[in-house]
LOGU-438509 format. One record per residue (C-alpha): x, y, z; residue in three letters. Coordinates in steps of 0.001 Angstrom, whole numbers, plus 524288, in hexadecimal, padded with zeros to 5 digits. Example, Ala and Ser with C-alpha at 12.3 -4.5 7.8 and 13.67 -1.06 7.14 Angstrom:
2
8300C7EE6C81E78ALA/835667FBDC81BE4SER/
***
This chain:
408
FDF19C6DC6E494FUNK/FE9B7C76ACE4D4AUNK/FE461C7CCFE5B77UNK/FEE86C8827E5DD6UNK/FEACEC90C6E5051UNK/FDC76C8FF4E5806UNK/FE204C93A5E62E6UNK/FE9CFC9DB7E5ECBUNK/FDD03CA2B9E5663UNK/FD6A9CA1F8E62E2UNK/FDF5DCAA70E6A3BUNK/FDD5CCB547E6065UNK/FD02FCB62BE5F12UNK/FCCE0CB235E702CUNK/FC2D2CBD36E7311UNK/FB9E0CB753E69EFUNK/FBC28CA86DE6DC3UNK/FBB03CAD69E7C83UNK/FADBBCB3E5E7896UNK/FA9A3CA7A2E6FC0UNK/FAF11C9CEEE7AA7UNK/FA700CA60EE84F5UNK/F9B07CA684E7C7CUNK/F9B8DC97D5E7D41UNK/F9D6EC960DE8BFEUNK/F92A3C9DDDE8E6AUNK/F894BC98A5E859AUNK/F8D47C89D4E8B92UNK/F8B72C8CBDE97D2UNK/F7CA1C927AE9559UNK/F7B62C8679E8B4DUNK/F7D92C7B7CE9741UNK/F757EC8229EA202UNK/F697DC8638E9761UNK/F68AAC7A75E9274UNK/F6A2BC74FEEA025UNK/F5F5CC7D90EA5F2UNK/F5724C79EBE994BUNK/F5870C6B54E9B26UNK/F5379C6C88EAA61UNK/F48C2C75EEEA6B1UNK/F4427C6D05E9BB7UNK/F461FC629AEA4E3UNK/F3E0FC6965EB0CCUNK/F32DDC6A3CEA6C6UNK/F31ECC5E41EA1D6UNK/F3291C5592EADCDUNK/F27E5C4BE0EAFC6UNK/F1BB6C50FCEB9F8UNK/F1917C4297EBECFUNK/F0A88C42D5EB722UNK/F0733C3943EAE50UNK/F022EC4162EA22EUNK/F0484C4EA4EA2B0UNK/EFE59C50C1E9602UNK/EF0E3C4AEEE9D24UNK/EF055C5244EA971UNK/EEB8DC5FE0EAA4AUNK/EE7BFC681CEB626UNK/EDB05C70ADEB9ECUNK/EDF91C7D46EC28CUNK/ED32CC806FEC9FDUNK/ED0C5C8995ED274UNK/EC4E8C89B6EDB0DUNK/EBCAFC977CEDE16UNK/EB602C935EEE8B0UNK/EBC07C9137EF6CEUNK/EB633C85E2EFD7BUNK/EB7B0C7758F053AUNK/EB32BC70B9EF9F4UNK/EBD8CC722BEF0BDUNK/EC109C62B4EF20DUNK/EB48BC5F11EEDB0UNK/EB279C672BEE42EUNK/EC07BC6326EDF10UNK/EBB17C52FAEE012UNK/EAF18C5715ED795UNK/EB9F6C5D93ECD33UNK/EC420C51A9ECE5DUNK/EB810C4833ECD32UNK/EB31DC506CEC007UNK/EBF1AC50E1EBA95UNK/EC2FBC4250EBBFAUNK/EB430C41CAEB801UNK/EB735C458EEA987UNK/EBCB5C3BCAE9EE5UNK/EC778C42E3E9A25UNK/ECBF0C4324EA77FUNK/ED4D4C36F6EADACUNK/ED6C8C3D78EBBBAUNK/ED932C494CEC3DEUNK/EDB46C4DD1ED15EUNK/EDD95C5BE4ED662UNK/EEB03C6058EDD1BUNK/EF0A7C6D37EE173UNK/EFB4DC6C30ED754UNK/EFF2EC649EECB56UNK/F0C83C5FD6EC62CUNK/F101FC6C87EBC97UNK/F0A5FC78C8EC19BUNK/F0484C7EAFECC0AUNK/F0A04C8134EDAC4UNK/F152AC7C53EE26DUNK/F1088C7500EEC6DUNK/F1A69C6E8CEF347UNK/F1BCCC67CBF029BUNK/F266DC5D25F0875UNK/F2610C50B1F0BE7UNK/F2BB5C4AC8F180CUNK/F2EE2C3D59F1B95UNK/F358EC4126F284CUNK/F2EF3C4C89F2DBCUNK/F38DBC4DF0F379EUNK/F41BDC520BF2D58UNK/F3A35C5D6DF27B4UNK/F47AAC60A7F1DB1UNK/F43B1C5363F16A5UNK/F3854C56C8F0F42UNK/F35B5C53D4F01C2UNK/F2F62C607CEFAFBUNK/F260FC5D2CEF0E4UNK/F1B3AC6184EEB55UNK/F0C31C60EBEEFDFUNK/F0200C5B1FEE5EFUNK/EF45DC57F8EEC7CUNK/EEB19C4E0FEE4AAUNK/EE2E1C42E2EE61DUNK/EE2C2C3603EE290UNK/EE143C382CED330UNK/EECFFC42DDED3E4UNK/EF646C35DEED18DUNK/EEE35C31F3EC5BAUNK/EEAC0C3EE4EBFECUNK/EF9D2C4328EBE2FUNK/EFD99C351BEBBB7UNK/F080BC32FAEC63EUNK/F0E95C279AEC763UNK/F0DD0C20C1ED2FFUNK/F1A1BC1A49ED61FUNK/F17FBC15D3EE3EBUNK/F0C3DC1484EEDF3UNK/EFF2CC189FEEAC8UNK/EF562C24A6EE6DCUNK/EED3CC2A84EEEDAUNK/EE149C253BEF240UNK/ED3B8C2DFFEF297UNK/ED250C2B74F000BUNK/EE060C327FF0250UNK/EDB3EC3E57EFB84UNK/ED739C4951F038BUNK/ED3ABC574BF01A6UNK/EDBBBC629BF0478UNK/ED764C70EFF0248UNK/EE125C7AD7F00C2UNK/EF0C1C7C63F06A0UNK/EEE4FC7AADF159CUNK/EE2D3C6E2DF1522UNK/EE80AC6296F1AD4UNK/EF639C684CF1D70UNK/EFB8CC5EF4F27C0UNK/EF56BC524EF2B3EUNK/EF63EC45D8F22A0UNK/EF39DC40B2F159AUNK/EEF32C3298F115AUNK/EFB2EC32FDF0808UNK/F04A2C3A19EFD86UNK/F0C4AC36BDEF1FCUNK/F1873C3D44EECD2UNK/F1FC6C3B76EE111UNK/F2E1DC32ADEE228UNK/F3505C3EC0EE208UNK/F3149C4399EED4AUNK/F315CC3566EF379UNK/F3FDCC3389EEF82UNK/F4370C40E5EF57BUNK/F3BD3C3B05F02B1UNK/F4487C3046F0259UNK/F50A5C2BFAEF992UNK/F4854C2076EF617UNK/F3B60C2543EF34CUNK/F34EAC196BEFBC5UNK/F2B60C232CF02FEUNK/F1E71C1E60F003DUNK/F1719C1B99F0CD3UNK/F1F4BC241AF1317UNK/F1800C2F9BF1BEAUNK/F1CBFC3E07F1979UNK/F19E5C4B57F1DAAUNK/F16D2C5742F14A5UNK/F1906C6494F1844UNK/F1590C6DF6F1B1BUNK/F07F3C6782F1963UNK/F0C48C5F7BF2563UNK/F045CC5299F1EAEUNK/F08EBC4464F2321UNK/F056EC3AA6F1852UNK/F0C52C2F80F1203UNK/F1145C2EABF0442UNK/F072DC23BCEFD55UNK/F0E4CC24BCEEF2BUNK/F1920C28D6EE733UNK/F1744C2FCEEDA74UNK/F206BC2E7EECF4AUNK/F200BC3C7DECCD7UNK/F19F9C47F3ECF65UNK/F2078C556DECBFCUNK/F1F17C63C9ED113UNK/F190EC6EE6ECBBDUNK/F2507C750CEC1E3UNK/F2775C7F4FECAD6UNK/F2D16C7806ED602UNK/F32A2C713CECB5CUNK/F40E0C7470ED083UNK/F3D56C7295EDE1BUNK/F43FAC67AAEE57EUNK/F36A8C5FFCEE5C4UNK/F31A9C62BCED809UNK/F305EC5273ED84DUNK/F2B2AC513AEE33BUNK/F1BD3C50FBEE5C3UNK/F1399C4D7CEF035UNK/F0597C499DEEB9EUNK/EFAF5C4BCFEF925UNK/EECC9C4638EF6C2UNK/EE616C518FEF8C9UNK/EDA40C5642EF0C5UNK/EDF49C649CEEF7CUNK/ED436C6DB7EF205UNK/ED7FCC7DB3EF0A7UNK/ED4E3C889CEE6A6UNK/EDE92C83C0EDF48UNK/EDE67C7731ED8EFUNK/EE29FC6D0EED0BAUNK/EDC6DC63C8EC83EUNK/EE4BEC59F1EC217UNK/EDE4AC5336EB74DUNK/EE390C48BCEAC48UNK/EDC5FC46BBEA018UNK/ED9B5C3AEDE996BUNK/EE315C37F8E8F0FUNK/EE0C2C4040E833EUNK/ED690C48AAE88A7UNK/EDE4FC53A1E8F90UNK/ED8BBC5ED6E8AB5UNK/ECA05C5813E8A43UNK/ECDF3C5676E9B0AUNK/ED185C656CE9C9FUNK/EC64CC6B40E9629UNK/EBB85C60CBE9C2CUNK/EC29AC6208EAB66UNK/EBFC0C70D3EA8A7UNK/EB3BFC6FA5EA68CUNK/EAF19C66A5EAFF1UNK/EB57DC6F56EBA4DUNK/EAF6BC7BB6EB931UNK/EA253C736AEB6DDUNK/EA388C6D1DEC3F0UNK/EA629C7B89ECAF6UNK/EAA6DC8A03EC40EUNK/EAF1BC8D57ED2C1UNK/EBD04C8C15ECD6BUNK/EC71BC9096EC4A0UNK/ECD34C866BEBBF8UNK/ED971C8F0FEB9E9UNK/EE177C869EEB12EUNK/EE285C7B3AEAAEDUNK/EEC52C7551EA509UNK/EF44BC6740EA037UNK/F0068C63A1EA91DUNK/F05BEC649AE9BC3UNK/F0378C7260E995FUNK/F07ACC73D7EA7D2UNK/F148CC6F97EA53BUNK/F175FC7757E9AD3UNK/F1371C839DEA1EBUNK/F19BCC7E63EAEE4UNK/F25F1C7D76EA7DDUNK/F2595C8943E9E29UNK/F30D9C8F7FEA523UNK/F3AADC83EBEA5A7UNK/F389AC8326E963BUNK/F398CC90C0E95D3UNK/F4727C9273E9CBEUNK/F4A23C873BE9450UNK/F47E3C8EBCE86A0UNK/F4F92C9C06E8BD6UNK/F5B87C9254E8DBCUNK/F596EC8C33E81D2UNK/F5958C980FE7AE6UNK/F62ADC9D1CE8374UNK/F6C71C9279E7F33UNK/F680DC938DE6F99UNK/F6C4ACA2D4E6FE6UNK/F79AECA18DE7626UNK/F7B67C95A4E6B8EUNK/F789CC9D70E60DEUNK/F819ACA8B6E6607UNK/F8D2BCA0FFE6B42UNK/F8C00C9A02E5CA1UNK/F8C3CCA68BE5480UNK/F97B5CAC47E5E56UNK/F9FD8CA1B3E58DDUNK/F9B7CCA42AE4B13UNK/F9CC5CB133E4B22UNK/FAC31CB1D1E518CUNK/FAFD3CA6B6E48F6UNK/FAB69CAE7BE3DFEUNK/FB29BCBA3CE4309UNK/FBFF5CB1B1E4534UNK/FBDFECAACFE370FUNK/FBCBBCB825E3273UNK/FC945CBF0FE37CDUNK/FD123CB084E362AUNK/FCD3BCB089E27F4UNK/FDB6CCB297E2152UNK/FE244CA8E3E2CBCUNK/FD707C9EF9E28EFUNK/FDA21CA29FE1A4FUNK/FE9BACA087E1CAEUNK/FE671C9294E23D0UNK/FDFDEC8EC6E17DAUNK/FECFCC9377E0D3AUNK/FF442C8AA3E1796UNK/FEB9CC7E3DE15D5UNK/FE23FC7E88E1E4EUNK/FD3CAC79E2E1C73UNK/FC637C7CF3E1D10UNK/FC5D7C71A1E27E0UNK/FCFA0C78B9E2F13UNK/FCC3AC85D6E2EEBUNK/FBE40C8013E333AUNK/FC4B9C7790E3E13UNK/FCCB0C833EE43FBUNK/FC126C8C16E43D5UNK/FB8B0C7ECFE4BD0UNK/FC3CBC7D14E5539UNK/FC559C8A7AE5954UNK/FB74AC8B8BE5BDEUNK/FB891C7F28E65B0UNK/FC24BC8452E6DADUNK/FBA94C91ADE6FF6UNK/FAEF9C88F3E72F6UNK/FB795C7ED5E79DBUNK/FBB32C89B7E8207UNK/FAD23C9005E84C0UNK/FA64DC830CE876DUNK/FB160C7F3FE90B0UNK/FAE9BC8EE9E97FFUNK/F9DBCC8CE8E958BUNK/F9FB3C7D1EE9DAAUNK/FA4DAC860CEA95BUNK/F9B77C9206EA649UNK/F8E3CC8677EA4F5UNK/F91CEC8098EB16CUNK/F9520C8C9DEB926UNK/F87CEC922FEB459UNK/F800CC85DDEB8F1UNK/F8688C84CCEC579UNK/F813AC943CEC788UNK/F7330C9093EC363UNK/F73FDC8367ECC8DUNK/F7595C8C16ED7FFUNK/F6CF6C9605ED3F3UNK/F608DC905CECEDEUNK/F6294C8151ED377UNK/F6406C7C48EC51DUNK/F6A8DC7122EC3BAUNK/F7AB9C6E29EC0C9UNK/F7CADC6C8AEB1A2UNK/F7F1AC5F6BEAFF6UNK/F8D0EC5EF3EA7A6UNK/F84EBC598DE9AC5UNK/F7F12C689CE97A9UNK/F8E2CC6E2FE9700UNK/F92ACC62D7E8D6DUNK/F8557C65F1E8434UNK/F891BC750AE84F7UNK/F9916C71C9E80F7UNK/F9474C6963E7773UNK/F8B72C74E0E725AUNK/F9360C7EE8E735DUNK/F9E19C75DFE6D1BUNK/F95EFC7375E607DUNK/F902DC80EDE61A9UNK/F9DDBC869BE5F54UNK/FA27EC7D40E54E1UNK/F957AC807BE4E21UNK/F95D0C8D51E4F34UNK/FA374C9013E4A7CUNK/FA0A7C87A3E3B5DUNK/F9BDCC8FADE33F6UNK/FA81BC9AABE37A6UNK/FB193C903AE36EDUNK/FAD2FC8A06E29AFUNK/FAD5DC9873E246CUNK/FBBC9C98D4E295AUNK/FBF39C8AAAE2212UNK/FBB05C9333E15A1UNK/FC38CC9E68E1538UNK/FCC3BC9A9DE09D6UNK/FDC4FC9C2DE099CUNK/FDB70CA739E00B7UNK/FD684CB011E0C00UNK/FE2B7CB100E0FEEUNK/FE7D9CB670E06DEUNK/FDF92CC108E0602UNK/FDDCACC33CE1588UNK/FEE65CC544E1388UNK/
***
């Protein structure tokens, strides 16, 4: 292949490879960080909770209408009928649960003389079937016990003092020390200003989704307390194979026990997922289709000036041919020129994809692109271009030597 005819073909017809080669920066450099931005989205909302079935866990939002001291008891008589029924395995009640509701979050301090050390985390509250109702694995220490268990009703009850025990996931243990040996060791949480020692290490236990960017999105703190407010709830897992037979029979034995509340949802942490994390997988279709438009027009740019240079080339394509040339060659010339013009836009869209990623790093705390999403988006753009320009360059290969002759 003879480079300096492309060249020189090149330097005749540059506003339209400048637009083309432009065209393709630009579209690389949206390519990388999209399908950067869709991987961590898709990421975000897939990442495991820490329970043991999701698909068998679903959660009771009740609300009580009347104001009173005996809101733990009446909440025993509901835990006791709901672990009562036989399509039920457990449940406890807690003021939040792993994919919805508040962001409840305190720190943790091993040294409180150092009050810049604390761990943040987040705040769950159950008893000693919370472990077994989510299905958390224990990885060190123990559960709770029920005599560690006590009652706590509403935000200030029992703030300060001390509590039999707590367990927090190995995230937040690792991020107390570098070597995550904490258990046994005595902390203080504020701004509760409660002294208690960590009694077990879960594997995992995640926040709600939105603290889900937050440094401690991994890191939870599980107190056993027996949440008592307006507002709770009750964490129950079915039986295997009798989900829906659970929801509809806990229901019902609620409001049988007392109508003075409002059961104002239900749902599966299943269905909470997908709702906790309809906006990730929404950003992560507008990129997508983001990326499949500017595709589609970058590709028929190239089509249509190749089809415009094929066009006004036709009698110097048609006097190649009298002189010997072939189909091959013609189709070759057409290929080659295309690369360079893309050659020279991926090359300016590397520059553009990092320079754009280094702006949204600073501004929105994304992560750096790692140096894999610019070689996908070359690569794409590469066979994008070579694609694009066939069916222009095969129509070139076919302009017989006798146009020539009548172009002269």
């Amino acid at each position: 292949m003879h480079w300096v005819p492309i060249l020189c073909a090149l330097r005749h017809n540059k506003v339209g490879a400048t637009l083309i080669a432009l065209q393709i920066a630009l579209t690389l450099a949206v390519l990388c960080n999209a399908l950067f931005i869709i991987q961590q989205r898709t990421a975000q909302s897939r990442r495991p909770s820490g329970v043991g079935d999701e698909a068998s866990v679903f959660i009771i939002s009740n609300r009580w209408v009347v104001n009173s001291d005996d809101l733990p008891a009446r909440e025993q008589t509901d835990l006791a009928a709901l672990r009562s029924l036989p399509e039920v395995a457990d449940a406890t009640v807690s003021n939040d649960h792993p994919l919805g509701g508040p962001v409840w979050s305190e720190a943790m301090l091993l040294n409180p003389d150092m009050p810049r050390s604390g761990v943040q985390s987040m705040v769950y509250m159950m008893d000693d079937h919370g472990l077994d109702t989510l299905g958390l694995r224990l990885v060190a220490g123990r559960n709770f016990s029920p005599a560690d268990v006590v009652n706590r009703h509403g935000l200030a009850d029992h703030a300060g003092g001390t509590l039999p025990g707590i367990i927090i996931t190995q995230a937040a243990a690792k991020r107390l020390s570098a070597t995550g040996s904490v258990l046994g060791h005595t902390v203080l949480i504020v701004p509760d200003g409660i002294s208690t020692r960590i009694i077990g290490i879960v594997d995992q236990l995640m926040s709600t989704p939105f603290a889900g960017n937050a440094p401690f999105s991994q890191n939870s703190i599980i107190l056993p307390y027996r949440w008592a407010d307006a507002q709770i709830f009750y964490v129950v897992r079915a039986r295997p194979g009798q989900l829906g037979a659970a929801m509809v029979a806990a229901r019902s034995k609620l409001y049988d026990i007392s109508t003075q509340r409002i059961i104002t949802g239900m749902q599966t942490l299943s269905d909470s997922r997908l709702d906790a994390y309809r906006g990730d997988r929404g950003l992560a279709f507008l990129m997508e289709v983001v990326c499949a438009i500017l595709l589609v027009v970058t590709a028929f740019g190239i089509v249509g000036l190749t089809s415009y240079w094929v066009a006004q080339r036709r009698r110097q394509i048609g006097i190649r041919r009298a002189l010997g040339a072939t189909r091959g060659a013609i189709l070759r010339h057409f290929q080659s020129e295309n690369l360079l013009i893309s050659g020279a836009g991926v090359a300016v869209g590397v520059l553009l994809a990092i320079a754009a990623n280094l702006w949204v790093v600073r501004s929105v705390a994304l992560a750096r692109l790692p140096f894999l999403y610019p070689l996908i988006g070359v690569a794409a753009m590469l066979l994008l271009g070579q694609l694009a320009v066939l069916w222009p360059a095969l129509r070139a290969s076919a302009v017989p030597p006798a146009s020539a002759a009548r172009s002269a």
